[in-house]
DOGU-583752 format. One record per residue (C-alpha): residue in one letter; x, y, z; residue number from 1. Coordinates in steps of 0.25 Angstrom, whole numbers. Layout:
residuo  east  north  up  num
A  X  Y  Z  NUM
...
end
This chain:
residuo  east  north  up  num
X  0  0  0  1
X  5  14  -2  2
X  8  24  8  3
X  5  38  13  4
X  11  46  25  5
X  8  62  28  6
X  17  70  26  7
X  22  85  30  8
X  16  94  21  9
X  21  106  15  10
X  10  116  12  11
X  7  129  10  12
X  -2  137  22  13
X  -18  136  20  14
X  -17  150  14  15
X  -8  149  5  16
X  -12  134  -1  17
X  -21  140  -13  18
X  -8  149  -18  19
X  2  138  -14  20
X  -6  125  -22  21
X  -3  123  -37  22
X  -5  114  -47  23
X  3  102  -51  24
X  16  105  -58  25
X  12  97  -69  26
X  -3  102  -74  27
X  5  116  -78  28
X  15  121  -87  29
X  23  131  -82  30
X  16  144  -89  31
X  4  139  -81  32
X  9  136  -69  33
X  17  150  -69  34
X  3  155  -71  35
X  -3  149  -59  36
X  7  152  -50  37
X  7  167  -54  38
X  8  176  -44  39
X  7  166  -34  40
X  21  164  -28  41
X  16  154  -19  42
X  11  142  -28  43
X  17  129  -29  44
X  20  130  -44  45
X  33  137  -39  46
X  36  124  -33  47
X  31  114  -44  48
X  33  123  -57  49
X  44  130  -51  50
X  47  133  -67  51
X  36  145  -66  52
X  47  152  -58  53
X  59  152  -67  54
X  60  155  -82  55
X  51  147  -93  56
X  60  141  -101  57
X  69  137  -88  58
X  69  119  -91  59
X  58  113  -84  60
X  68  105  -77  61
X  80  114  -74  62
X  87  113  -60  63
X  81  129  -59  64
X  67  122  -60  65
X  68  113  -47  66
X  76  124  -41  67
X  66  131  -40  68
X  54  124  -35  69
X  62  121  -23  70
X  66  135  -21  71
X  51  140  -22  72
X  47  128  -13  73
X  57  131  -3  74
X  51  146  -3  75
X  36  140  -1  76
X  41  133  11  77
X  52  146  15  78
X  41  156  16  79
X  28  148  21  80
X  21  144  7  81
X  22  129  11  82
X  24  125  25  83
X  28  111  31  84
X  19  104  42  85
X  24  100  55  86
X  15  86  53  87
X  13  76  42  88
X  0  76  36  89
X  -8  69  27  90
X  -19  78  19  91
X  -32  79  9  92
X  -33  86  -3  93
X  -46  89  -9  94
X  -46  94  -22  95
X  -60  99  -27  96
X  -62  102  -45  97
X  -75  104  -50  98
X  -84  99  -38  99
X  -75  85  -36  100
X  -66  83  -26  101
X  -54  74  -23  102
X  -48  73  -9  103
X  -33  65  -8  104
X  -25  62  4  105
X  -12  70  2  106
X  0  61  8  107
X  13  55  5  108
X  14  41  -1  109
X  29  35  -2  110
X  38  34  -14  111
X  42  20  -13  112
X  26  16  -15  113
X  26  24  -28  114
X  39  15  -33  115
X  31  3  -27  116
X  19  5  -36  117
X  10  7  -24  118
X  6  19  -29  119
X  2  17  -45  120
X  6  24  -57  121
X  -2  26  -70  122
X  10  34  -78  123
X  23  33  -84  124
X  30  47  -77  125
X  38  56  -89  126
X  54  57  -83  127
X  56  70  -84  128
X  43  74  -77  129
X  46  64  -65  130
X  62  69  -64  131
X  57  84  -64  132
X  47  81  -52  133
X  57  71  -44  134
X  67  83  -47  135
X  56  93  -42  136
X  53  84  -29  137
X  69  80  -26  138
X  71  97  -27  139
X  60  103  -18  140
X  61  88  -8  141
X  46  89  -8  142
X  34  83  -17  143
X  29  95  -23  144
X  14  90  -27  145
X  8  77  -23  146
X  5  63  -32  147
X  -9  62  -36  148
X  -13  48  -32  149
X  -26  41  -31  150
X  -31  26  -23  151
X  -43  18  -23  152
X  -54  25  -15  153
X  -51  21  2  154
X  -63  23  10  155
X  -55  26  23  156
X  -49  37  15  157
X  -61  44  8  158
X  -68  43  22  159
X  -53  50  29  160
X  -56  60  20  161
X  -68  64  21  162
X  -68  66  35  163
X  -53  74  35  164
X  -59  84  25  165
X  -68  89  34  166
X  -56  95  42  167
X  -52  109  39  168
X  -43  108  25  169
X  -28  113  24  170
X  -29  122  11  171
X  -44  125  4  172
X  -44  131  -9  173
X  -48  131  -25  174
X  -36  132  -35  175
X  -38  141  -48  176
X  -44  130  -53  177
X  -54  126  -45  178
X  -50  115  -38  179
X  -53  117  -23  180
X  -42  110  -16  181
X  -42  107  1  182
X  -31  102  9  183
X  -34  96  22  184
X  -23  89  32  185
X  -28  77  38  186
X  -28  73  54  187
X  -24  59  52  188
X  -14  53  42  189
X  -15  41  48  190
X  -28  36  41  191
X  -23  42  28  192
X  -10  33  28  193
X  -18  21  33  194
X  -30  22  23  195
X  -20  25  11  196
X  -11  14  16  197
X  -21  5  13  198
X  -24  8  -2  199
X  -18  -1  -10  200
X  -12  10  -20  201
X  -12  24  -25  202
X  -12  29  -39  203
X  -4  40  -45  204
X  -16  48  -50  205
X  -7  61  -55  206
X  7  65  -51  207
X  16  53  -57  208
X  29  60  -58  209
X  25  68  -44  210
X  25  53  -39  211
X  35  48  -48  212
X  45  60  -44  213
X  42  59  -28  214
X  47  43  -30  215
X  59  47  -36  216
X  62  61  -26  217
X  60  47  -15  218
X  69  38  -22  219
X  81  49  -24  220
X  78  55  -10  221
X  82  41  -4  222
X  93  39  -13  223
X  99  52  -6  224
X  96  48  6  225
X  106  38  11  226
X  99  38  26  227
X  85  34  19  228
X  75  29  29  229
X  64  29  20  230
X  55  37  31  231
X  60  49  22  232
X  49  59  19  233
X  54  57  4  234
X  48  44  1  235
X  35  48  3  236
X  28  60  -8  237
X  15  69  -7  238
X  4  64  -14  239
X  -12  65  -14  240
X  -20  54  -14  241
X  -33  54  -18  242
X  -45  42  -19  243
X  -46  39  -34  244
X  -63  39  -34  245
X  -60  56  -32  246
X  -51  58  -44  247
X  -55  65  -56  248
X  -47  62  -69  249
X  -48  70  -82  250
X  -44  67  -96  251
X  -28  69  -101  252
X  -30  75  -115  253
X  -22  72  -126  254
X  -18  83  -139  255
X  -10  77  -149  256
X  -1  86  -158  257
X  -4  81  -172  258
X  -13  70  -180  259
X  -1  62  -183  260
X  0  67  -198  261
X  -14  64  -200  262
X  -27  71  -203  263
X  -38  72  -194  264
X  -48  65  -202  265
X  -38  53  -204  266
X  -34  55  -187  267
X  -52  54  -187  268
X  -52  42  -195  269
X  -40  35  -187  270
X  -49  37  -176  271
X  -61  30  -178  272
X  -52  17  -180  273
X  -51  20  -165  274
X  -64  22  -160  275
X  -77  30  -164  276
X  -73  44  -166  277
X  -84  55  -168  278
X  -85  70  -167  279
X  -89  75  -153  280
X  -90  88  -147  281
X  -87  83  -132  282
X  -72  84  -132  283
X  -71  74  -119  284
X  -74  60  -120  285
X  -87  53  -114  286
X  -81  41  -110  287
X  -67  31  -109  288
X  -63  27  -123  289
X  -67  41  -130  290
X  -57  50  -133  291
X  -61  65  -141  292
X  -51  72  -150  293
X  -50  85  -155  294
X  -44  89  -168  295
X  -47  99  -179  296
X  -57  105  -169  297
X  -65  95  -167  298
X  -69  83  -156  299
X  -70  68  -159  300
X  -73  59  -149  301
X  -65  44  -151  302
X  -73  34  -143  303
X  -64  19  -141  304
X  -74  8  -143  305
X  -76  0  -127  306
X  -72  -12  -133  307
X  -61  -6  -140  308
X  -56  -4  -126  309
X  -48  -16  -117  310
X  -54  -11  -103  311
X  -45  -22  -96  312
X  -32  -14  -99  313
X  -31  -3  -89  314
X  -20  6  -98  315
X  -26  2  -112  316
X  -40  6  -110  317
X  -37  20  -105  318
X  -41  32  -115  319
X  -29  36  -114  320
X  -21  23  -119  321
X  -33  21  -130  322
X  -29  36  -136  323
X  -15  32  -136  324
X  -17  17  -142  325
X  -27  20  -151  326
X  -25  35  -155  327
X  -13  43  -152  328
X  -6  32  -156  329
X  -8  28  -170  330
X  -16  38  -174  331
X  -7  50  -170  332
X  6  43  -168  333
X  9  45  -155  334
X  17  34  -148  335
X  20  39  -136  336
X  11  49  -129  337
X  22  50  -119  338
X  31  59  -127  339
X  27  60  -140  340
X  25  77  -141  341
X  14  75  -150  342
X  4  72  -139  343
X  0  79  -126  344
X  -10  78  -114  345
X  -20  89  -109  346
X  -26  84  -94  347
X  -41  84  -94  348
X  -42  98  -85  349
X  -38  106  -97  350
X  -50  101  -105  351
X  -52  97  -120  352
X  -53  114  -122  353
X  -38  112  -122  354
X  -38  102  -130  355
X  -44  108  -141  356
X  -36  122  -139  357
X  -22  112  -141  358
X  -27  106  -154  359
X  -34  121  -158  360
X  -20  127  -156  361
X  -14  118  -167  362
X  -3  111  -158  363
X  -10  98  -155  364
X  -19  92  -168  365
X  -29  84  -160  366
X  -32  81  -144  367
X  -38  70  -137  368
X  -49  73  -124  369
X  -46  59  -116  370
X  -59  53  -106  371
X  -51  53  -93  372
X  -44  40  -87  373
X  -50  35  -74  374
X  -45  33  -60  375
X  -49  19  -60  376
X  -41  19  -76  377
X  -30  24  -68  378
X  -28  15  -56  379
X  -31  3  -64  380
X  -19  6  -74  381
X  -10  10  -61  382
X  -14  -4  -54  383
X  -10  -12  -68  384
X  3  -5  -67  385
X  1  2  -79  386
X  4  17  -84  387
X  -6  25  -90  388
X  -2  32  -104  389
X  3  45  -101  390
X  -8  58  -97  391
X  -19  47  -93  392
X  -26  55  -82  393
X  -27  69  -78  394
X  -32  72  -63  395
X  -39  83  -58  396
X  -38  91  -51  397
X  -22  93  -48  398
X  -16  93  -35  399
X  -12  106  -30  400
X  3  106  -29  401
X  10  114  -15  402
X  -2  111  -5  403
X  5  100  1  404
X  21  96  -1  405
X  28  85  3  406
X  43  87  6  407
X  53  74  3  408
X  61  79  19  409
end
């Protein structure tokens, strides 16, 4: 079973929570993100988009980018933007978008049960992404923002939390975008430990290189140490669980850069070979196994027959490995949707309005709205031990970055 354990949080004070919070380092570029944070010295993108502070054409990955998130992190915690607690703690998190909450114990689980497959993967992690975060982590000794992971429903849980969130919260506040989000510390650990301890596994819902980059900080941290105990804060890294019957998964779009050298009438005949394909003016799909396109200003819905479909394969009956398998493949020649450049993904919140502005601009020839994976899709891939294709799930809402931080001492 895997564990959890509370730890010292580091966080800013109730009043500042709301200017402190930011979102993910990874759902914005850096012209967005320096957007957000402007005016606002205090926000956590000067720690996890430390780029916004130095020049834009500075290498995403230069020593002066890692430099600096540990200055500006320092500085939080220098001038009382983030402080430590005395006592470890373990916490709840409720996030509130459009009506529909979710509420996640925040707690540390260990590294050496992320290596042990106790807690499941669903994706291959990209190097350079997983070296840029472990490098992040190794330099400001602390994981910045928390893994998103998910278990199986736990009644003892779901009932713990319900009568903990009755309690005054920490933090309490709704985010530019709407989503209302309430910290509350929780009196006793202990039944959060226990209850967790007795779930068979968790799932990495969101955050694989976060995960992926707190195992390696772990391992190289107890290379360096030649007095490991292994009771070392460093082998354990902030995550949020939360019960899998309250997330909320969204469509990962795809736009695709050209027809392959074909028309669109021959990429429309191609299609039907497929499935049935029709003209449509609902741009999202009604149902698993349809997919609508856009090209040349118009929608076509491209529905996959059922029995077309082996439902006993847990990877090859996903949309998203059907679009690969069956289209993106040989009809627009793309072999790899890993790094071929002729492909990228748009996450469901951004809607297919932005699909259609990137085809309309006249860099990307067609786009692809997607019929969102399932949680149950996703934790019945993760206990075959098998990896999704790549951009499979999109979660929403984000976790807020900077509300609690876990340092490695």
């Amino acid at each position: 079973m895997p564990r959890v354990k509370p730890f010292r949080a580091v966080r800013p004070p109730a009043e500042k929570a709301a200017r402190v919070a930011s979102v993910p380092y990874d759902v914005v570029n850096r012209a967005e993100a320096a957007k957000l944070a402007e005016g606002n010295p205090e926000s956590f993108l000067h720690v996890v988009r430390p780029d916004i502070d130095l020049p834009a054409d500075t290498d995403p990955y230069a020593d002066e980018i890692y430099a600096k998130a540990a200055e500006n992190f320092r500085q939080f915690i220098d001038t009382g933007v983030l402080q430590q607690d005395e006592q470890e703690s373990i916490f709840l998190y409720r996030q509130i978008m459009n009506g529909k909450s979710q509420i996640g114990v925040v707690a540390c689980c260990h590294v050496d049960d992320y290596e042990n497959n106790k807690i499941l993967k669903h994706e291959f992690t990209r190097p350079a992404k997983e070296d840029d975060r472990t490098r992040h982590v190794m330099t400001l000794a602390a994981n910045a923002g928390p893994v998103f992971l998910t278990y199986r429903d736990h009644e003892q849980i779901n009932q713990s939390v319900e009568s903990a969130i009755q309690s005054e919260p920490l933090f309490d506040f709704t985010a530019e975008d709407g989503v209302q989000h309430t910290v509350w510390n929780v009196d006793s650990s202990e039944i959060y430990c226990k209850a967790l301890g007795e779930v068979p596994a968790f799932y990495v819902a969101d955050g694989h290189h976060r995960a992926a980059s707190a195992w390696r900080a772990g391992k190289a941290r107890r290379e360096a140490n030649s007095n490991h105990t292994g009771e070392e804060e460093y082998n354990w890294f902030l995550t949020v669980l939360f019960p899998a019957s309250q997330l909320n998964v969204l469509a990962y779009n795809r736009v695709l850069k050209d027809l392959n050298g074909q028309t669109a009438v021959t990429v429309r005949e191609r299609l039907t070979d497929v499935g049935t394909l029709e003209p449509t003016d609902n741009p999202v799909p009604d149902k698993a196994g349809s997919f609508c396109i856009y090209m040349e200003g118009s929608w076509y819905k491209l529905e996959i027959a059922d029995e077309a479909i082996d439902h006993s394969d847990p990877i090859n009956s996903l949309d998203v490995a059907l679009l690969e398998k069956r289209v993106i493949g040989p009809i627009f020649g793309i072999e790899d949707v890993r790094t071929d450049p002729r492909i990228d993904f748009v996450g469901g919140i951004r809607g297919t309005g932005e699909l259609e502005q990137k085809v309309e601009s006249g860099e990307w020839a067609c786009a692809v709205s997607m019929y969102p994976t399932s949680i149950e899709q996703l934790m019945a891939v993760s206990d075959a031990g098998e990896v999704m294709p790549p951009k499979s799930t999109w979660f929403e809402p984000k976790l807020r970055s900077g509300l609690l931080v876990h340092l490695l001492d």
